[in-house]
N, C-alpha and C positions, 0 to 999 in steps of 0.2 A: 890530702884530698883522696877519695876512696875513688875508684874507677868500677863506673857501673858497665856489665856488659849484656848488652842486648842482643839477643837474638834476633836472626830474621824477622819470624812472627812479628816480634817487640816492636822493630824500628817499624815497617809494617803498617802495625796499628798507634803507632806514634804519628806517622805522618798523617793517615787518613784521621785520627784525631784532629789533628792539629788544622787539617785543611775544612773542617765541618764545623770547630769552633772558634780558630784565628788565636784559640790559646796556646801558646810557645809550651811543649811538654818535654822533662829532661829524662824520663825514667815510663817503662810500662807492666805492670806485672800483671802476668796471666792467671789468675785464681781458679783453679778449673774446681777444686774443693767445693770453692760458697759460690761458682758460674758467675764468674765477675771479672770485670777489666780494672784494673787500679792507676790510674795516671799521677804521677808525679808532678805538678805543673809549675813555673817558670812564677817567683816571686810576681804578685803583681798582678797574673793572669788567672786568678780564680773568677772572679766576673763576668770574662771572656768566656771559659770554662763552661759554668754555667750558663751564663744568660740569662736575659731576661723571663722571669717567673720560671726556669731551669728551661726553656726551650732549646739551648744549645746543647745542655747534655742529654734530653729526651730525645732530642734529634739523634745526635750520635749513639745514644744506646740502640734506637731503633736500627740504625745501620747497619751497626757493625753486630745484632744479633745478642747481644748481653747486657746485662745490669754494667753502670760504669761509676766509679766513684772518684775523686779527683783528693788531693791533696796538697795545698800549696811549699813546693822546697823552701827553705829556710838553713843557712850555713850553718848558723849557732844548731847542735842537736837538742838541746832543751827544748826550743821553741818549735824544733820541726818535729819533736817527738809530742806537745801537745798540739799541734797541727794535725795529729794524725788521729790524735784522740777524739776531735771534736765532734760535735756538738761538748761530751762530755766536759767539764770544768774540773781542770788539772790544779790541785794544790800544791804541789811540790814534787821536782823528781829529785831522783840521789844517785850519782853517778860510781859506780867504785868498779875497781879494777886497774889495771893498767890500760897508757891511751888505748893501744893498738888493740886492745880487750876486754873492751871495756860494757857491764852491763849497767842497766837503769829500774832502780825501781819505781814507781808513778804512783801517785796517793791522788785520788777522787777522791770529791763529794760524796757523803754515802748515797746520797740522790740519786747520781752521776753512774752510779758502780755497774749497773745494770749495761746502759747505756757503752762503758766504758769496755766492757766485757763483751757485747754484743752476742748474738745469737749463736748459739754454737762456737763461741770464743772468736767471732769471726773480725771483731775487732781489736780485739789483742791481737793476734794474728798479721793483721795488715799491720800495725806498729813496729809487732816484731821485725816482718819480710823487710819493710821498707829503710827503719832504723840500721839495719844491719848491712843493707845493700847502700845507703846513702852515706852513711856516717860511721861503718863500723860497728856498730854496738852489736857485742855477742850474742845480749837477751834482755827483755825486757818483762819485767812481771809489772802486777797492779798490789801494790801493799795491801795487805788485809786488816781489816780492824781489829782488836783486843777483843778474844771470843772465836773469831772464826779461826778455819782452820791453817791457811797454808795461805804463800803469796798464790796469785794465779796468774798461769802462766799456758799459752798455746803450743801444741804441737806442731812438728815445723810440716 
């Protein structure tokens, strides 16, 4: 079990979270990079989270002053690491390393890749931040097709 620690800030904007959408949240990262709140939310409670037609998160982003994007936890790291991918549709990830060090490569859709990569890397990125604060994982890249250049991968 990985021990996440939250700052002030963190716990903070975890509770004001959680009291604006009743969604139970275990994790908060501050993305000051892409001006974004990242919630980690509690199996179950992405629903909550959002709300209905997103009124729960539009509500709390208006609050608390920034974009907020939510992610539902999941123990298995496979499943939490395309949880974090999503919308994107994850084909396969491939874990190598040792446990305690371990990184993940992730194959998209070529559809998907865009998507998966997001603007300015800014979803590879939350993958990374979150994979490695939840579950350990050193890195995560997105496999590249036959042709391109190199896996990709965010700076931290």
């Amino acid at each position: 079990m990985v021990e996440v620690k939250l700052t002030e800030d963190g716990m903070r904007l975890i509770s004001q979270f959680e009291s604006l959408t009743g969604a139970g949240s275990r994790d908060c990262v501050i993305d000051e990079r892409n001006e974004r709140l990242i919630f980690v939310v509690n199996p179950g409670d992405m629903g909550l989270a959002i709300g209905k037609k997103g009124a729960s998160i539009k509500k709390a982003s208006e609050v608390m002053g920034k974009k907020i994007e939510v992610v539902e936890y999941n123990s298995n790291p496979e499943q939490f690491l395309r949880n974090c991918f999503l919308p994107a549709k994850v084909t396969s990830i491939v874990f190598t390393g040792e446990p305690d060090a371990q990184s993940a490569t992730v194959d998209v859709s070529d559809e998907d890749r865009g998507i998966a990569i997001g603007k300015n890397g800014k979803n590879i990125f939350k993958a990374k931040k979150l994979a490695q604060r939840q579950h350990n994982i050193i890195d995560v890249q997105i496999l590249q097709q036959p042709g391109d250049d190199a896996a990709v991968t965010a700076e931290q």
